[in-house]
VEXZA-878266 format. One line per field, with one value per residue: residue number from 0; residue in three letters; z, x, y of N, C-alpha, C in turn. Coordinates in steps of 0.1 Angstrom, whole numbers, plus 5000, padded with zeros to 4 digits. Layout:
! residues N
seq: [NUM	...]
type: [ALA	...]
n_c3: [Z	...]
n_c1: [X	...]
n_c2: [Y	...]
ca_c3: [Z	...]
ca_c1: [X	...]
ca_c2: [Y	...]
c_c3: [Z	...]
c_c1: [X	...]
c_c2: [Y	...]
! end
This chain:
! residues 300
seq: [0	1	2	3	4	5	6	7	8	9	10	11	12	13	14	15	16	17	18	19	20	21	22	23	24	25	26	27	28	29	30	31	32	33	34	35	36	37	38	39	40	41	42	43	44	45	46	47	48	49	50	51	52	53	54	55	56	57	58	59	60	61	62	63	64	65	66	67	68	69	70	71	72	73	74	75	76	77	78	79	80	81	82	83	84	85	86	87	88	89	90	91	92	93	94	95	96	97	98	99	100	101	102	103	104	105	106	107	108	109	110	111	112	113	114	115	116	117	118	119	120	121	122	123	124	125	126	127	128	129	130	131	132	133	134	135	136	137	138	139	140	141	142	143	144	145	146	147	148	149	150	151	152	153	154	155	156	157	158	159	160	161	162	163	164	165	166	167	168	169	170	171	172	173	174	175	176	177	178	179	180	181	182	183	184	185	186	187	188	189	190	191	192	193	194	195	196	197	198	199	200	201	202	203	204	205	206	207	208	209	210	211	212	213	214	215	216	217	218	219	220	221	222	223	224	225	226	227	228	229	230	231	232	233	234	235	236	237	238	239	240	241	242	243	244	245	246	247	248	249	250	251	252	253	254	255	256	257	258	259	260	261	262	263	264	265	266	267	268	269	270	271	272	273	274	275	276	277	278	279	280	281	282	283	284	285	286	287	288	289	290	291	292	293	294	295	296	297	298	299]
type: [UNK	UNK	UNK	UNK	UNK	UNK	UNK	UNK	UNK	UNK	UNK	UNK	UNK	UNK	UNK	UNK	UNK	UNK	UNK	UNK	UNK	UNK	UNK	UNK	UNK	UNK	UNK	UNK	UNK	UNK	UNK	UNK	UNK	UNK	UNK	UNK	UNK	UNK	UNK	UNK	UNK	UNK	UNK	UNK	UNK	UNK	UNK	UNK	UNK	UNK	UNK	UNK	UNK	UNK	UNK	UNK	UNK	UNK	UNK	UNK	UNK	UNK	UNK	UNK	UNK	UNK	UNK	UNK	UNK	UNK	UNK	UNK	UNK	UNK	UNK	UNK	UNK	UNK	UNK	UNK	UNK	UNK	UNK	UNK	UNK	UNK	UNK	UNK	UNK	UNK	UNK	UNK	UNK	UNK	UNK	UNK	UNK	UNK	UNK	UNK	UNK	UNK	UNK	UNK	UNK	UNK	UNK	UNK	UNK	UNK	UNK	UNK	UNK	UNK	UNK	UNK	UNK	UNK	UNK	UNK	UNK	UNK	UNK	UNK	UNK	UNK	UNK	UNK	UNK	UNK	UNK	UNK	UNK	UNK	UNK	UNK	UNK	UNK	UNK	UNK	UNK	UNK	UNK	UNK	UNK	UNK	UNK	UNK	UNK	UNK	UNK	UNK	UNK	UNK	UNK	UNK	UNK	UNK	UNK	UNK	UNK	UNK	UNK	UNK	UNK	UNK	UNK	UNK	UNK	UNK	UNK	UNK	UNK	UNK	UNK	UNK	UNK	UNK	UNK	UNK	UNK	UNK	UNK	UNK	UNK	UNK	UNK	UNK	UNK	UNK	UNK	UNK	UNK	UNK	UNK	UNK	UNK	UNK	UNK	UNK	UNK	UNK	UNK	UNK	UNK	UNK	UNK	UNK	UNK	UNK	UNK	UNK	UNK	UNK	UNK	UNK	UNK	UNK	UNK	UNK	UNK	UNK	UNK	UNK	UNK	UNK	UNK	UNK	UNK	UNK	UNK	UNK	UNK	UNK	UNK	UNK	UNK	UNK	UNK	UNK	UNK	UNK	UNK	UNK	UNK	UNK	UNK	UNK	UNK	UNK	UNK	UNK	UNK	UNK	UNK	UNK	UNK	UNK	UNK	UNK	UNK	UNK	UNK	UNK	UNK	UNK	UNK	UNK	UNK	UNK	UNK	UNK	UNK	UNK	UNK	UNK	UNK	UNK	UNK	UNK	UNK	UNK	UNK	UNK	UNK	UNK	UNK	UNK	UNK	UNK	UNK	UNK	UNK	UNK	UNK	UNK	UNK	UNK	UNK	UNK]
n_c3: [8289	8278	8271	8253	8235	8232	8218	8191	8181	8175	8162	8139	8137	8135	8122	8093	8092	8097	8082	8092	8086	8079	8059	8053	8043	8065	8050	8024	8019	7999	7983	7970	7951	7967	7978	7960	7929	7908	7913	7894	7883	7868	7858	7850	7836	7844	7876	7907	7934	7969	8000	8035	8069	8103	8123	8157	8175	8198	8203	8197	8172	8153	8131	8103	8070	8038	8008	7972	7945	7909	7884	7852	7832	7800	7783	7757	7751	7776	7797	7826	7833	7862	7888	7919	7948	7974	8006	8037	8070	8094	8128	8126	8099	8061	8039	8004	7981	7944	7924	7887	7874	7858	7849	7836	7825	7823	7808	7826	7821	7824	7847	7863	7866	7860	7872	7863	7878	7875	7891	7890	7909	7927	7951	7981	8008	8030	8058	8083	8093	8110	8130	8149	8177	8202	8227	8224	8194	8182	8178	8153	8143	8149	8128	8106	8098	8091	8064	8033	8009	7977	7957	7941	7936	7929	7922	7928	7918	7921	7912	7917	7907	7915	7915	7935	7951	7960	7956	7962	7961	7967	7967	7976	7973	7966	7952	7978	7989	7985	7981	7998	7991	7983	8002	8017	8022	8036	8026	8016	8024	8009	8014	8007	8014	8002	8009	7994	7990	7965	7969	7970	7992	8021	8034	8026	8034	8042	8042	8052	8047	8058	8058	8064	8055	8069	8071	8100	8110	8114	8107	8107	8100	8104	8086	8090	8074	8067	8042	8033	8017	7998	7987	7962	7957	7956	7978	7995	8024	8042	8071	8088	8107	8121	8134	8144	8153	8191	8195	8177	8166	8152	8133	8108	8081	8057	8030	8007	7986	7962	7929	7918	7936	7966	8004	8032	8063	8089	8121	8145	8170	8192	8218	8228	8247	8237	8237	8259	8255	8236	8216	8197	8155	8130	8097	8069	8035	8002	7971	7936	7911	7873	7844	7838	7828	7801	7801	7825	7831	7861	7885	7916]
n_c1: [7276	7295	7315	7304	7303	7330	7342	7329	7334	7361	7359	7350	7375	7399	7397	7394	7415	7439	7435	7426	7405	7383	7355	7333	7314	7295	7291	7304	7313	7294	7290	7318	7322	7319	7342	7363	7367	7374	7357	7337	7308	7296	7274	7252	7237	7230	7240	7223	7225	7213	7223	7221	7240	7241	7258	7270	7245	7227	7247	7259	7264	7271	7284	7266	7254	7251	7250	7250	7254	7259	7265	7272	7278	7293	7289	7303	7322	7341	7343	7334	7314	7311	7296	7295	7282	7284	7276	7287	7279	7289	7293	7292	7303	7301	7308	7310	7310	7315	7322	7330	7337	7362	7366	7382	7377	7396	7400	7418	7418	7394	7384	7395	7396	7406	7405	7407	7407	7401	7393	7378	7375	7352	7351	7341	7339	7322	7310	7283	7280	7260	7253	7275	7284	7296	7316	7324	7325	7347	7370	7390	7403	7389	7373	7389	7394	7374	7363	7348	7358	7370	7382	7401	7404	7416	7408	7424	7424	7424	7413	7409	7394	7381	7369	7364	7376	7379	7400	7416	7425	7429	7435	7425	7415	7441	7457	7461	7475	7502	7498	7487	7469	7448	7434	7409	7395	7411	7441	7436	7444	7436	7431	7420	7405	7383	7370	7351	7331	7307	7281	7255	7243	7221	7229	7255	7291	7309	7340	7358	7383	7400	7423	7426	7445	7446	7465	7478	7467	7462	7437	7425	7396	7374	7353	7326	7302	7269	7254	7218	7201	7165	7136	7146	7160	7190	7211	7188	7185	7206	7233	7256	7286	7308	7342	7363	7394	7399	7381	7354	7326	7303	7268	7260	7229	7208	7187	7169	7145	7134	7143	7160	7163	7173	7178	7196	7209	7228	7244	7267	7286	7307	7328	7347	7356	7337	7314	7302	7284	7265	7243	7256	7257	7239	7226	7218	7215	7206	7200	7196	7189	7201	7184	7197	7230	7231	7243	7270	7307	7315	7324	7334]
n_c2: [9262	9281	9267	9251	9274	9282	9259	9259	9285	9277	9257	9278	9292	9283	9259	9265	9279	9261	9240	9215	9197	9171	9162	9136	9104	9080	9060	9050	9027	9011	9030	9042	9060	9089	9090	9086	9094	9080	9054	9035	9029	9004	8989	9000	9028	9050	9068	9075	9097	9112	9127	9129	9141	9147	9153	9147	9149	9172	9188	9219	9239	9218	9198	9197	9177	9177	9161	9153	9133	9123	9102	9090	9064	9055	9021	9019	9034	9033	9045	9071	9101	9122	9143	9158	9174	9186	9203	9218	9227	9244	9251	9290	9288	9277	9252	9248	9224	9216	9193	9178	9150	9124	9090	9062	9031	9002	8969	8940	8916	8889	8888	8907	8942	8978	9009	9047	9079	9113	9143	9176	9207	9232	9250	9269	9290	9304	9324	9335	9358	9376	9357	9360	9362	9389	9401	9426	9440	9455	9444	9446	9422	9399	9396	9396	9368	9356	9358	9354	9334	9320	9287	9267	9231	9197	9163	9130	9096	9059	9022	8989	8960	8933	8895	8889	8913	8946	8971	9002	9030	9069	9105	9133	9167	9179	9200	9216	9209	9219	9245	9269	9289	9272	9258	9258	9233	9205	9185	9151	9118	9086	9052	9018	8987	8960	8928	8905	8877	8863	8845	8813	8814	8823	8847	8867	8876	8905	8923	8953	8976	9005	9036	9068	9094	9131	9164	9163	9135	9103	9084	9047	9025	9001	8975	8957	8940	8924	8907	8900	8876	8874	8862	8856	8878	8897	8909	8921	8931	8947	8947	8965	8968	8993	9004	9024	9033	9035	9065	9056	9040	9028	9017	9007	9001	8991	8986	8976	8992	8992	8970	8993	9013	9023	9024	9037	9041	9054	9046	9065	9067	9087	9079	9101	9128	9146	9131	9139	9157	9150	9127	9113	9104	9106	9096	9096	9077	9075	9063	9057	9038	9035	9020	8993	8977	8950	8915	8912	8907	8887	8904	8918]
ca_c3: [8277	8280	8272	8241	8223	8230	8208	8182	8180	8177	8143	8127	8134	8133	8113	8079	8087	8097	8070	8095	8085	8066	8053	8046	8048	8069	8042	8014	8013	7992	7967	7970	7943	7979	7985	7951	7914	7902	7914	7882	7887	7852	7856	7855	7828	7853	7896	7912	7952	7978	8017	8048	8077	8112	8134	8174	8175	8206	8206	8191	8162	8153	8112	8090	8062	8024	7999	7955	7930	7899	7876	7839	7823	7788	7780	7745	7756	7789	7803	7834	7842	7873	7892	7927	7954	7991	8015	8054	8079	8107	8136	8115	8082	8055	8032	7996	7970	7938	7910	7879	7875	7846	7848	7823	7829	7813	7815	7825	7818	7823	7861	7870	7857	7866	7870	7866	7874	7881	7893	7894	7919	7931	7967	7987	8018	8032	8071	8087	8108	8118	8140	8152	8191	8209	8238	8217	8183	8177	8174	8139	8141	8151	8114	8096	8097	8089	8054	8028	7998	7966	7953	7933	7941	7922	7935	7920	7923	7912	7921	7911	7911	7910	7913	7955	7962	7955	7959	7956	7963	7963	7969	7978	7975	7959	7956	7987	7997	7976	7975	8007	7993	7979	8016	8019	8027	8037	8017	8026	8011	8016	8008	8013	8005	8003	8000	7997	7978	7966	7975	7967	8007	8022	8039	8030	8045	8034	8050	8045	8059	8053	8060	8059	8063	8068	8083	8105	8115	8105	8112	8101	8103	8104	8086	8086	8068	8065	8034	8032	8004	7995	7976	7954	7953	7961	7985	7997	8029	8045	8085	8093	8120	8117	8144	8141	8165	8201	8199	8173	8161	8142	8125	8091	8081	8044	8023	7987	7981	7944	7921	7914	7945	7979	8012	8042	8072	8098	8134	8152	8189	8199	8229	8237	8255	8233	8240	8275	8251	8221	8215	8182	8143	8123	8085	8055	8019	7989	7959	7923	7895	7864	7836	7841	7813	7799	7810	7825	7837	7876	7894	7930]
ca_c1: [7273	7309	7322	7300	7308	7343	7344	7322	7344	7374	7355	7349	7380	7412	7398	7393	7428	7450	7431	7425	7391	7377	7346	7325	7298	7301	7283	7307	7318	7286	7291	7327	7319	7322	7353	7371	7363	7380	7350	7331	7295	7295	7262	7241	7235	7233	7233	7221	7223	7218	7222	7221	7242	7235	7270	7269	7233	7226	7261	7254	7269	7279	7287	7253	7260	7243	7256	7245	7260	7251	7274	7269	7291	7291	7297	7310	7339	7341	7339	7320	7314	7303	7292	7292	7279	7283	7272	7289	7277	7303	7287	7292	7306	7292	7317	7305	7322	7312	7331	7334	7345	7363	7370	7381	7377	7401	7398	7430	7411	7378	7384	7400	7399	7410	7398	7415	7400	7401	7376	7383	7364	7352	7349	7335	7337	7312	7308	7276	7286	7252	7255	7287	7277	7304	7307	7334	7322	7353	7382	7389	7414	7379	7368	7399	7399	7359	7359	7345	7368	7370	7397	7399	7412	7413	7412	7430	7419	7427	7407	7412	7381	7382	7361	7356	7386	7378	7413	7413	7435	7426	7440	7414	7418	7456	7466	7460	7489	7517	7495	7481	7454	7441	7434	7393	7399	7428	7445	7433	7449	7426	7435	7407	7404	7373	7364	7334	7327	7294	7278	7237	7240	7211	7243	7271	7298	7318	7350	7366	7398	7403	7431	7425	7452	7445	7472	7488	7459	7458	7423	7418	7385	7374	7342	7321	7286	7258	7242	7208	7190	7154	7131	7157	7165	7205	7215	7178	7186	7222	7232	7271	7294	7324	7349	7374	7400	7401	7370	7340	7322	7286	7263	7249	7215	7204	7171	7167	7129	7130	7152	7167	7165	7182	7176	7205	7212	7241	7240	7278	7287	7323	7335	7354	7348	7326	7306	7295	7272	7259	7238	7257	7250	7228	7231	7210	7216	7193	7205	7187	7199	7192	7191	7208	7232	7233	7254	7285	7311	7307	7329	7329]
ca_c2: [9269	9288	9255	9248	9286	9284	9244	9267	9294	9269	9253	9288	9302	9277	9246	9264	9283	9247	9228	9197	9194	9165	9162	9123	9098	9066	9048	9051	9011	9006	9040	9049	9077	9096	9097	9081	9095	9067	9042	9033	9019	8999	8979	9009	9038	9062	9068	9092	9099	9120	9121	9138	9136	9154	9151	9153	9154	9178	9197	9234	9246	9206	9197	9193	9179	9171	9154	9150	9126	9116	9095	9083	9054	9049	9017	9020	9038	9028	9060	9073	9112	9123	9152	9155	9185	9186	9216	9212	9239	9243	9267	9296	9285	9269	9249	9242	9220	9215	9191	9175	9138	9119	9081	9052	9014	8993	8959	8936	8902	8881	8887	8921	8959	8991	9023	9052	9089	9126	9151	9190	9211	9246	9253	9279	9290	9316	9327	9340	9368	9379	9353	9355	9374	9388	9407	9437	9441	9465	9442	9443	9412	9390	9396	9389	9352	9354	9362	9347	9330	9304	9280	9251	9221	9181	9147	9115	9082	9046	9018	8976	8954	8917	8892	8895	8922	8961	8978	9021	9045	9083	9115	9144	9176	9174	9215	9218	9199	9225	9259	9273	9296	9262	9255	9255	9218	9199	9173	9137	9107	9072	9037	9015	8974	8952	8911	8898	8864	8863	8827	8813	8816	8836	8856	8869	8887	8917	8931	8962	8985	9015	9045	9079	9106	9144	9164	9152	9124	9092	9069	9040	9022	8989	8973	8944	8937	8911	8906	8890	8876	8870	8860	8851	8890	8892	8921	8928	8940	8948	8951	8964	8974	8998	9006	9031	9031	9049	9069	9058	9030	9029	9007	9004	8995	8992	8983	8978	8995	8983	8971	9008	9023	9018	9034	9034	9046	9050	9056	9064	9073	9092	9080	9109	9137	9152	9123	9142	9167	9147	9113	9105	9112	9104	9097	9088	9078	9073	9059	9055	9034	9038	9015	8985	8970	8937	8911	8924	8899	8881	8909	8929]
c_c3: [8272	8271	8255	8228	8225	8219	8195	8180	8171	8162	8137	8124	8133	8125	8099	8083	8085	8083	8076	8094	8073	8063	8047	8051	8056	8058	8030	8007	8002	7976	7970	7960	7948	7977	7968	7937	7909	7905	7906	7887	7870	7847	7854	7842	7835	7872	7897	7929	7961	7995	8023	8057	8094	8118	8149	8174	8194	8210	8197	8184	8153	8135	8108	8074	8050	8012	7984	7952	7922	7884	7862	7835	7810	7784	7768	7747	7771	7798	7813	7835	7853	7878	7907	7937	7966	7996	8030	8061	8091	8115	8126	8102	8077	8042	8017	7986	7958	7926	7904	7878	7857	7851	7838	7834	7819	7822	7812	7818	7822	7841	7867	7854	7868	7863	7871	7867	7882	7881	7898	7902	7923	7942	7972	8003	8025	8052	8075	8099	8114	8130	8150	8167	8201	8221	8236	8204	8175	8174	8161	8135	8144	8135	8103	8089	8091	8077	8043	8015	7990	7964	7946	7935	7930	7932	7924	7924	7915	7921	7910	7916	7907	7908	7929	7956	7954	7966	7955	7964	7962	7970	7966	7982	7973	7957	7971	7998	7995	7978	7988	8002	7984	7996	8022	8031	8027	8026	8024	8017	8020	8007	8014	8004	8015	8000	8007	7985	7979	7966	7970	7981	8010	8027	8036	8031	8034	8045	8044	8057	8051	8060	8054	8066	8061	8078	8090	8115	8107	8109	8104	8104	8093	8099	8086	8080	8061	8052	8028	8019	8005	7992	7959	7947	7962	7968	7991	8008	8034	8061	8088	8101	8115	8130	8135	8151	8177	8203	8194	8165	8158	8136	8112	8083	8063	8030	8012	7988	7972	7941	7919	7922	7959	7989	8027	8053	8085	8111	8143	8163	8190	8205	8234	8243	8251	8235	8255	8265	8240	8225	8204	8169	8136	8106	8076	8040	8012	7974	7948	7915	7886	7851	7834	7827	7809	7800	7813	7835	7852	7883	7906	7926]
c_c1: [7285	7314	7319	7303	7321	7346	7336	7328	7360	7370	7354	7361	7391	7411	7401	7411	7439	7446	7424	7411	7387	7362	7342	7317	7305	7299	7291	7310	7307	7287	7306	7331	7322	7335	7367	7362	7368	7370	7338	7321	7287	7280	7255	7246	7239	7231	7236	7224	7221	7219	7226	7228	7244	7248	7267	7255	7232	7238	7259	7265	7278	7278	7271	7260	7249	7253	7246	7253	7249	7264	7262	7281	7284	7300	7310	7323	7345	7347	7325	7326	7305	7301	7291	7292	7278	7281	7275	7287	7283	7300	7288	7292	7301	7299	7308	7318	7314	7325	7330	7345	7347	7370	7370	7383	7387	7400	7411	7430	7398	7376	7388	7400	7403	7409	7406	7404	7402	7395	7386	7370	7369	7346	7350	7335	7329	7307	7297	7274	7270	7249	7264	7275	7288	7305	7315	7329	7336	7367	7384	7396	7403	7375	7375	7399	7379	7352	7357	7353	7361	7379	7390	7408	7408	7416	7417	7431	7421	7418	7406	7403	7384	7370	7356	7364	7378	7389	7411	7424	7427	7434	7433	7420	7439	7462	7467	7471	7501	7504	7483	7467	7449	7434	7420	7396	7411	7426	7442	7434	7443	7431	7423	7411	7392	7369	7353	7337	7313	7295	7261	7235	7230	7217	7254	7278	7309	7326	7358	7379	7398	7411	7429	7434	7452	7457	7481	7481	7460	7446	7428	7404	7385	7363	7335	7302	7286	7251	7230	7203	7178	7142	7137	7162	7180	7206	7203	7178	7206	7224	7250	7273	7303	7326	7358	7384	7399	7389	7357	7338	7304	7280	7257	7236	7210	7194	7171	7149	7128	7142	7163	7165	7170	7183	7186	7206	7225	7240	7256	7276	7302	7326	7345	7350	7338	7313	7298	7283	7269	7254	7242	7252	7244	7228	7221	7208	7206	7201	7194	7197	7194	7190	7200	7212	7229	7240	7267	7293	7315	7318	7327	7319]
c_c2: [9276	9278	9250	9262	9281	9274	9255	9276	9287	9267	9263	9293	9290	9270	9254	9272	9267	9238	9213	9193	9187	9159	9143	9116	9085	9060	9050	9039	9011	9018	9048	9060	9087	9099	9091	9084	9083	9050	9044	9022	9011	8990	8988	9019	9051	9060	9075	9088	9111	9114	9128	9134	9145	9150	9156	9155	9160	9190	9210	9234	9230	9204	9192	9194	9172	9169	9152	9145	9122	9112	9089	9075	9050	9041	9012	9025	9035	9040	9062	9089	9114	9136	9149	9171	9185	9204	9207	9225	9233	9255	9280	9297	9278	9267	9240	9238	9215	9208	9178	9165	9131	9104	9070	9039	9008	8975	8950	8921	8903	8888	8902	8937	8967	9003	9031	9067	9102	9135	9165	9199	9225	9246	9267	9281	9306	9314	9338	9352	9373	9370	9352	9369	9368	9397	9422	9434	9450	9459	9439	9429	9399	9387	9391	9377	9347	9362	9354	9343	9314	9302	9272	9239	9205	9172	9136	9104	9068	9035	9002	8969	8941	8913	8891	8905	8934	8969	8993	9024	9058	9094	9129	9156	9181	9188	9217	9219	9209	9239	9263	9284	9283	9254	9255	9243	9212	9185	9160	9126	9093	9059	9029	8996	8967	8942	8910	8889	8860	8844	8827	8811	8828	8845	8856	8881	8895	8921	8941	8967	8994	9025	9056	9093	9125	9150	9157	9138	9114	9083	9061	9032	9008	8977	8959	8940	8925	8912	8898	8891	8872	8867	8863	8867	8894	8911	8931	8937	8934	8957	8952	8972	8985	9004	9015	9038	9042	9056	9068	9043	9034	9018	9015	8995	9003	8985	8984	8979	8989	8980	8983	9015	9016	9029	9028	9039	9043	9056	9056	9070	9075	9088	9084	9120	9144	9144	9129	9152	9164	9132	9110	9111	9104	9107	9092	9089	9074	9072	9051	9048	9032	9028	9003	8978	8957	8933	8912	8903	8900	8893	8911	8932]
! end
């Protein structure tokens, strides 16, 4: 139990000062909205989402996290805004971000476009001290580092769609990087690339890669998904892997309810030492669409 405060102590009090803390969903291959303003969902009027995701399940004080979007593209101007709201509780703390997305589509030809887009955001950080239980109440230098503050921070994102590839770039949380009381969240710069070639096959396969650097970390991660069709309904359900090197790997499991809605889930496992006091997390998205346009040319 010694063992479990002290890792809990560790997250309230060093992560939000160092910054190395980053915040996301496994499941973003499918709505990279997540983690790139710059990913424009053009078939659609509007999409909505939310999702939950439980980290370390059994490890005390371990990341809970929720997630909102809701995006609009108008296609007359080829314009999407977006909105997006996360809440992450970290043993004590409880990190909210809140922000406002702008992206344009241009298109290069019949076969490729490119997105461009930037989202401004207000973040919060807020600590629960009635919980904080220590065994000196009087050191004032305990309290310091456990006070509550806002900032603002943007993210900038680019993102190239073919007709199988989906290329992005992003750059999350972008003051962060030059202006220390911007420092909520650390800066995290992601590259990401995805083929898939649709086929009238009752499966097909999708592969992604992705790089994500916070700090001074770099992941990458490694994905692969199945997608079944049928009753002549294309991407009815969807079963994928992801690896990420050294210590985690997960699956992906995903259901089209209707037409306009879509229900997923992700189950990963650590295998590092934290792996001695957790069975893994636990994630689940929900996605609405709204409206769908008329005919858009065969892309990603």
């Amino acid at each position: 139990m010694k063992k479990y405060l002290t890792i809990i102590i560790f997250f309230c009090y060093f992560i939000p000062i160092n910054a190395q803390y980053y915040i996301r969903l496994n499941n973003y291959w499918d709505n990279p909205y997540f983690i790139n303003p710059a990913a424009i969902n053009d078939e659609y009027q509007a999409v909505f989402s939310v999702a939950a995701r439980k980290q370390w399940i059994g490890f005390p004080g371990a990341p809970t996290t929720f997630f909102a979007t809701g995006t609009t593209y108008l296609e007359k101007i080829q314009t999407q805004f977006g909105l997006k709201i996360y809440s992450d509780n970290v043993g004590y703390n409880t990190i909210t971000n809140i922000s406002l997305s702008y992206a344009y589509n241009l298109n290069l030809d019949r076969d490729w476009q490119l997105n461009l887009g930037l989202a401004a955001s207000l973040q919060c950080l807020a600590f629960d001290q009635s919980q904080v239980n220590v065994m000196s109440n009087d050191d004032p230098a305990l309290y310091e580092n456990l006070l509550n503050g806002n900032n603002y921070n943007c993210d900038l994102g680019i993102q190239l769609i073919g007709k199988s590839w989906r290329l992005g770039a992003a750059s999350q949380n972008l003051l962060s990087a030059f202006y220390k009381e911007n420092s909520i969240l650390s800066n995290a710069n992601i590259v990401y690339a995805v083929y898939r070639k649709r086929t009238d096959e009752t499966i097909n396969l999708e592969y992604g890669v992705s790089a994500i650097q916070y700090g001074n970390i770099l992941q990458m991660e490694f994905n692969l998904s199945s997608f079944f069709k049928f009753y002549n309904q294309n991407d009815m359900f969807k079963v994928g892997l992801f690896y990420r090197p050294q210590n985690e790997m997960g699956i992906i499991l995903g259901y089209n309810l209707s037409e306009s809605l879509n229900l997923s889930y992700s189950y990963d496992f650590n295998v590092s030492g934290i792996s001695r006091g957790s069975v893994g997390s636990h994630e689940l998205v929900l996605v609405y669409k709204l409206n769908k346009y008329a005919y858009k040319h065969y892309r990603y």
